[in-house]
Backbone as CSV, one residue per row, in Angstrom:
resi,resn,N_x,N_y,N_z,CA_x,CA_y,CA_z,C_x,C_y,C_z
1,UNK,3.914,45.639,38.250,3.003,44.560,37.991,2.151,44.309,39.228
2,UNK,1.676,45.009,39.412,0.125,44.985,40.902,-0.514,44.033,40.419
3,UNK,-0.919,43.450,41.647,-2.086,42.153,41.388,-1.706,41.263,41.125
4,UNK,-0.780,40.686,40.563,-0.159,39.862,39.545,0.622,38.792,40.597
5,UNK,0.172,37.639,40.571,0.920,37.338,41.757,1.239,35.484,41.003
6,UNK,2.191,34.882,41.402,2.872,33.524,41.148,2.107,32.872,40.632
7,UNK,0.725,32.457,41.182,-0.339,32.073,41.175,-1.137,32.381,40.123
8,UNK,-1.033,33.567,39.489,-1.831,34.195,38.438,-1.108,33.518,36.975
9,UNK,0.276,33.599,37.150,1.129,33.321,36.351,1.168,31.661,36.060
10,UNK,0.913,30.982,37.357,0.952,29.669,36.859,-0.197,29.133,36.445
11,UNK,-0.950,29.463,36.421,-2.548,29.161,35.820,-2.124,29.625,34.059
12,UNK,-1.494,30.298,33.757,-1.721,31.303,32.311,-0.507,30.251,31.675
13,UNK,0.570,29.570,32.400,1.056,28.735,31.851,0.664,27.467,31.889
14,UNK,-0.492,26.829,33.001,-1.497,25.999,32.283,-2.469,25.940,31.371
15,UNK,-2.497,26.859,31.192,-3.637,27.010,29.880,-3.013,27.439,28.434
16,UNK,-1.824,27.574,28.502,-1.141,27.374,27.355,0.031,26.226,26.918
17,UNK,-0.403,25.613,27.821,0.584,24.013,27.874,-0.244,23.412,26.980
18,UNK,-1.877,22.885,26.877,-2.478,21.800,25.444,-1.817,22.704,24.073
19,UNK,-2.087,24.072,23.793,-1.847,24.425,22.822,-0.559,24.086,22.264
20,UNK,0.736,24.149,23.605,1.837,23.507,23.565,2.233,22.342,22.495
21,UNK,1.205,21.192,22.567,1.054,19.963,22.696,0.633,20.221,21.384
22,UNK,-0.275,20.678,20.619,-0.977,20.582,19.425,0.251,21.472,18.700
23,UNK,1.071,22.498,18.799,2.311,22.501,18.054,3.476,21.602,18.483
24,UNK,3.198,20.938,19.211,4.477,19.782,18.643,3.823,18.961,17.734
25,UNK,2.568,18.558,17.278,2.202,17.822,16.451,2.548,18.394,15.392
26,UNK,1.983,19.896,15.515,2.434,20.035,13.690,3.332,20.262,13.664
27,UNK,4.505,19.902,14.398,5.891,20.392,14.132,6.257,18.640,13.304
28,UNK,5.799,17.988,13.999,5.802,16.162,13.253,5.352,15.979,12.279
29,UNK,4.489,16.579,12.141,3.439,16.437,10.803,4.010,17.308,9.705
30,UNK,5.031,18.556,10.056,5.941,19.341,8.939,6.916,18.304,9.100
31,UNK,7.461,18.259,9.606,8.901,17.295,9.387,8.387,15.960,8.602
32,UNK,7.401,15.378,8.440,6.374,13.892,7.421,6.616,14.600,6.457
33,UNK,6.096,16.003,6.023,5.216,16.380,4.677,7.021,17.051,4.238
34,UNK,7.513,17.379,4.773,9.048,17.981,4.021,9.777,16.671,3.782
35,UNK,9.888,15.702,4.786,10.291,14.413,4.156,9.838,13.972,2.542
36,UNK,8.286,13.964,2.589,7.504,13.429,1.225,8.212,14.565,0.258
37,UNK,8.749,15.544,0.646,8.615,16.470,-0.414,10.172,16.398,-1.121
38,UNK,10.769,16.259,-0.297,12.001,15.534,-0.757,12.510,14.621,-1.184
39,UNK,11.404,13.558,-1.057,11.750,12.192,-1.980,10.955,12.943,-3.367
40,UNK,10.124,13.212,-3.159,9.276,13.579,-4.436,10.426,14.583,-5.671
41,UNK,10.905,15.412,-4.945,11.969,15.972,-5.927,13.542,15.272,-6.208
42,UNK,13.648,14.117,-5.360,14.750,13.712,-5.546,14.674,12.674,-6.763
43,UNK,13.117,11.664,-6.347,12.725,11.036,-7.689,12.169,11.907,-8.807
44,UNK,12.366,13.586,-8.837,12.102,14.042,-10.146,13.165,14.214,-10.779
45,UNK,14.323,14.613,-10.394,15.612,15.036,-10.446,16.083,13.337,-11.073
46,UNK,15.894,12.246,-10.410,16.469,10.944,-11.114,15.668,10.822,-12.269
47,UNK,14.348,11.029,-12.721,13.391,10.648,-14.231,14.197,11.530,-14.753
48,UNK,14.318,12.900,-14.729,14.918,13.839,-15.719,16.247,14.006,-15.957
49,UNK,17.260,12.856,-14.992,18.532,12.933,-15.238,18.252,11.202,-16.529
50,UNK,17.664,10.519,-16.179,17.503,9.616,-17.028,16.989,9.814,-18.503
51,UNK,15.940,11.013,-18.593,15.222,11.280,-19.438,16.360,11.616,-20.709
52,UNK,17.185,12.738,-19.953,18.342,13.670,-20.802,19.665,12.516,-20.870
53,UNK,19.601,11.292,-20.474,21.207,10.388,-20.497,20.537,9.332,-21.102
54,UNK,19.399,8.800,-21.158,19.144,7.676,-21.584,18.301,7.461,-23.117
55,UNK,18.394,7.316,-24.156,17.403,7.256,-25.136,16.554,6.140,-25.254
56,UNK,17.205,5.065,-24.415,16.389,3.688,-24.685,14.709,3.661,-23.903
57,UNK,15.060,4.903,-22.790,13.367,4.756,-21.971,12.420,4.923,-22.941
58,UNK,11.556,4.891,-22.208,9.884,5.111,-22.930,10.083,7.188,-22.476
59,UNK,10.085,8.065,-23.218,10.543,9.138,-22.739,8.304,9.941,-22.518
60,UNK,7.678,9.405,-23.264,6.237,9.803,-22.611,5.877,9.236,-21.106
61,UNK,6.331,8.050,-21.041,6.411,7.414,-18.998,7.255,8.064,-18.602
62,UNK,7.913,8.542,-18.684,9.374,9.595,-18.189,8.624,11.111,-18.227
63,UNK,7.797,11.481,-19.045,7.184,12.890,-18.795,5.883,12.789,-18.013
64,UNK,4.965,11.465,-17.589,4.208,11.577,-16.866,4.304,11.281,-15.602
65,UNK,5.614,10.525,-15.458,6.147,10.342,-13.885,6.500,12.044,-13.584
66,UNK,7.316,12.978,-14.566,7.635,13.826,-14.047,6.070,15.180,-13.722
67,UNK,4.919,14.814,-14.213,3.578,15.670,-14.509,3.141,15.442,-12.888
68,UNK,3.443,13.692,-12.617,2.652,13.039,-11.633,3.290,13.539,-10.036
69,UNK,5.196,13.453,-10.267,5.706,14.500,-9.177,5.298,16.079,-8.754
70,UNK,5.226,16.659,-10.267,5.070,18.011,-10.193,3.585,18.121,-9.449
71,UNK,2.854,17.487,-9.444,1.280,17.241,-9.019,1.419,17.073,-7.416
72,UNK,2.126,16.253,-7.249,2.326,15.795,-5.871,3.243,16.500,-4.999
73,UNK,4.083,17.612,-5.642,4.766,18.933,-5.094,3.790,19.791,-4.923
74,UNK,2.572,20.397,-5.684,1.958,21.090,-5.666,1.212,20.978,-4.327
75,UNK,0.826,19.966,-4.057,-0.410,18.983,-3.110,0.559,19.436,-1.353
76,UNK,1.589,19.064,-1.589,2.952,18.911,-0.508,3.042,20.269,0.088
77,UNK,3.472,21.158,-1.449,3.693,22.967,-0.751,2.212,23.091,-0.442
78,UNK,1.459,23.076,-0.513,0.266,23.625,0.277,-0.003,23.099,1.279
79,UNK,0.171,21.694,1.288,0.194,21.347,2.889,0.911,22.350,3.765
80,UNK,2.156,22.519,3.243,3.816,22.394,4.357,2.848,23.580,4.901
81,UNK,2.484,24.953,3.701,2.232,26.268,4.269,1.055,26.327,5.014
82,UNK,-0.199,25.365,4.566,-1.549,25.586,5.667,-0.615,24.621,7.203
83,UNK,0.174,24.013,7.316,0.629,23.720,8.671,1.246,24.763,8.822
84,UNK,2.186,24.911,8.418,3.226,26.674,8.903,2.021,27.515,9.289
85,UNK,1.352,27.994,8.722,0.342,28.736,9.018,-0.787,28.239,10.476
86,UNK,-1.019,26.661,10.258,-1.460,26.581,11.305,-0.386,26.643,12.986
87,UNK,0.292,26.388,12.860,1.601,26.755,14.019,1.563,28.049,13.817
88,UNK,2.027,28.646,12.983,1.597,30.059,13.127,0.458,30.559,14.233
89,UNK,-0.483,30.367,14.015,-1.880,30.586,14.735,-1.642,30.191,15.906
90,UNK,-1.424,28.457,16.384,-0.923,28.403,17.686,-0.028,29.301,18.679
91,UNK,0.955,29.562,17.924,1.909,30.289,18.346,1.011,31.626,18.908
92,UNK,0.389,31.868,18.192,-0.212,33.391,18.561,-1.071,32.743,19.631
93,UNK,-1.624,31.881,19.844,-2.724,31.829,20.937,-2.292,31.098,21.869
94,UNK,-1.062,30.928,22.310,-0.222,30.581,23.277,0.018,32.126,23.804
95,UNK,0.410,32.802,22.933,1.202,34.162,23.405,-0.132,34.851,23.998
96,UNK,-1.035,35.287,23.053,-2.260,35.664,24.248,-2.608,35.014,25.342
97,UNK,-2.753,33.765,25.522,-2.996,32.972,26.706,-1.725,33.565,27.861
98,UNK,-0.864,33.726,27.305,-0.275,33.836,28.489,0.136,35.769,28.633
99,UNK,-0.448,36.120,27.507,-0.329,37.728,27.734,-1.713,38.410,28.528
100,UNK,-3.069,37.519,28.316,-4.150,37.703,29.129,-4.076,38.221,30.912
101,UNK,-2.991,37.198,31.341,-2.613,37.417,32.287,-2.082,38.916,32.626
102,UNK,-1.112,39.602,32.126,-0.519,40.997,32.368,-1.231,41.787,32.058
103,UNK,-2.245,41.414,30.373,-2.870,43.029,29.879,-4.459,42.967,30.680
104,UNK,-4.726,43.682,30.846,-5.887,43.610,31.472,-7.417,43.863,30.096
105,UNK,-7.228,43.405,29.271,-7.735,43.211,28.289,-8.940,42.275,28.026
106,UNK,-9.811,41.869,27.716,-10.559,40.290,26.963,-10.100,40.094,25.836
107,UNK,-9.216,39.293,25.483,-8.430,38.653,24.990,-9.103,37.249,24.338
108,UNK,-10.380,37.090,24.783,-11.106,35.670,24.861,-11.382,35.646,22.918
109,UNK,-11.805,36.860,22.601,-12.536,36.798,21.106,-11.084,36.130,20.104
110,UNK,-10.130,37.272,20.352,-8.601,36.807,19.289,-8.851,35.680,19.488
111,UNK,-8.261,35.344,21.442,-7.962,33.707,21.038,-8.716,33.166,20.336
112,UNK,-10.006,32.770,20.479,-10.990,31.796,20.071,-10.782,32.214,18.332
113,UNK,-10.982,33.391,17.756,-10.781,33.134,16.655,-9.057,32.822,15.760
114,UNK,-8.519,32.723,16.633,-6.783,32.332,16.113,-7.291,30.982,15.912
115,UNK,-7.473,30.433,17.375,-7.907,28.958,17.320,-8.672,28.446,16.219
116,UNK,-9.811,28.939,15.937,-10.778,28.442,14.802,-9.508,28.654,13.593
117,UNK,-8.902,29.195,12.923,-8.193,29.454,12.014,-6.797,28.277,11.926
118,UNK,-6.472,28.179,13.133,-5.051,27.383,12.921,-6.233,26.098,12.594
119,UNK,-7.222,25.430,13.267,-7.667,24.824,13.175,-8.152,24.255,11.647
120,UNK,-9.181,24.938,11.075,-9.212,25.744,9.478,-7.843,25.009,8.675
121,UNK,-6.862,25.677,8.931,-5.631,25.381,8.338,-4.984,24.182,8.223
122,UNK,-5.430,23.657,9.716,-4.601,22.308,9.925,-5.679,21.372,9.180
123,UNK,-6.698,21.421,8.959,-7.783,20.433,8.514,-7.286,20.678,6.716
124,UNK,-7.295,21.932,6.121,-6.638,21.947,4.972,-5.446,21.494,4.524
125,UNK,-4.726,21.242,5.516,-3.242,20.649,5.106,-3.411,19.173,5.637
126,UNK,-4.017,18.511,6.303,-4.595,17.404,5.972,-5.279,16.691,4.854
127,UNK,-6.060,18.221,4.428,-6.730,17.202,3.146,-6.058,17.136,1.927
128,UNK,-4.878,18.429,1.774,-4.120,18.236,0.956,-2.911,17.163,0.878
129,UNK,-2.447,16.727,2.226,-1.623,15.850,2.046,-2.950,14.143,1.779
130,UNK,-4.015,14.419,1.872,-4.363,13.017,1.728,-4.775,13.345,-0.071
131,UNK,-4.753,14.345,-0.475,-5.075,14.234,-1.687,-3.620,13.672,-2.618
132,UNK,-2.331,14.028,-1.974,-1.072,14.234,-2.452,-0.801,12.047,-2.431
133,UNK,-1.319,11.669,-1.235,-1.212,10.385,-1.052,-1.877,9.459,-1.938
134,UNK,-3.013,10.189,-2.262,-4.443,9.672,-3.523,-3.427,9.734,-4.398
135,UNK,-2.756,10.820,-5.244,-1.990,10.919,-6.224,-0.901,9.983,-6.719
136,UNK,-0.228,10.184,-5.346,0.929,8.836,-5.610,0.482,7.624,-5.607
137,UNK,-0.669,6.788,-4.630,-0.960,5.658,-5.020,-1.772,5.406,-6.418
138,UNK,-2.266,6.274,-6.951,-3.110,6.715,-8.409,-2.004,5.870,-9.368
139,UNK,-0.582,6.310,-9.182,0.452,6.491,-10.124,0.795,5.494,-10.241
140,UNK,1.014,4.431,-8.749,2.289,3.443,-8.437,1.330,2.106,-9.352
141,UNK,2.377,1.380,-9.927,2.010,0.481,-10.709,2.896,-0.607,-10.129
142,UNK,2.678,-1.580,-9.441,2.300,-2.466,-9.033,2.886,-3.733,-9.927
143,UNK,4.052,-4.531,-10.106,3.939,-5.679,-10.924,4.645,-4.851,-12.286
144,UNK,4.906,-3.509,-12.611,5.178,-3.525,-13.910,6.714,-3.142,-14.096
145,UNK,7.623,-3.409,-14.767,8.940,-3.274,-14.753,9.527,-1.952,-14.511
């Protein structure tokens, strides 16, 4: 490793410390959206254990609570994966940032376009979890038994 000196090395681990920082967010922001996703199937699992034990419900409010979960799972898995995917991307442009240093390469184009992409991703799994949030407040009824 010629050239390569302490100094070279600690610069390449400052410049991959923010990226650091923006995957611990989406590591928070997966652990929110797997939370939602688990109440969401736990209250599907209770309508459809009620649906099949109870005859007295309204069993059409019992199939649109379960339309309105299945909707809001859909909304959830696409979040979880455009964040996985965006950590994904981070991950990779941490590892070049700090592989720039050894390969003697320009490395500048990947990064920048990893970056634009996790970025991309993370803005999509935002809008899907705010669409997933539209959904459930759409649903919640307010005052009714």
């Amino acid at each position: 490793m010629d050239g390569i000196e302490v100094v070279d090395i600690a610069h390449a681990i400052q410049l991959a410390v923010a990226p650091v920082f923006l995957l611990s967010g989406i590591g928070v922001l997966l652990g929110v959206l797997t939370n939602r996703l688990a109440r969401i199937v736990d209250r599907a699992r209770k309508v459809g254990e009620t649906l099949l034990h109870a005859a007295s419900t309204d069993p059409g409010d019992s199939h649109h609570q379960l339309q309105v979960a299945a909707r809001r799972s859909r909304f959830i898995n696409v979040s979880i994966t455009l964040s996985t995917m965006a950590a994904l991307f981070v991950a990779l442009v941490i590892a070049l940032l700090f592989a720039s240093t050894f390969v003697p390469i320009n490395l500048a184009g990947p990064v920048a376009v990893l970056f634009v992409l996790a970025m991309a991703a993370l803005v999509g799994a935002l809008l899907s979890f705010l669409l997933e949030v539209r959904v459930a407040i759409a649903a919640l009824r307010i005052g009714s038994p």
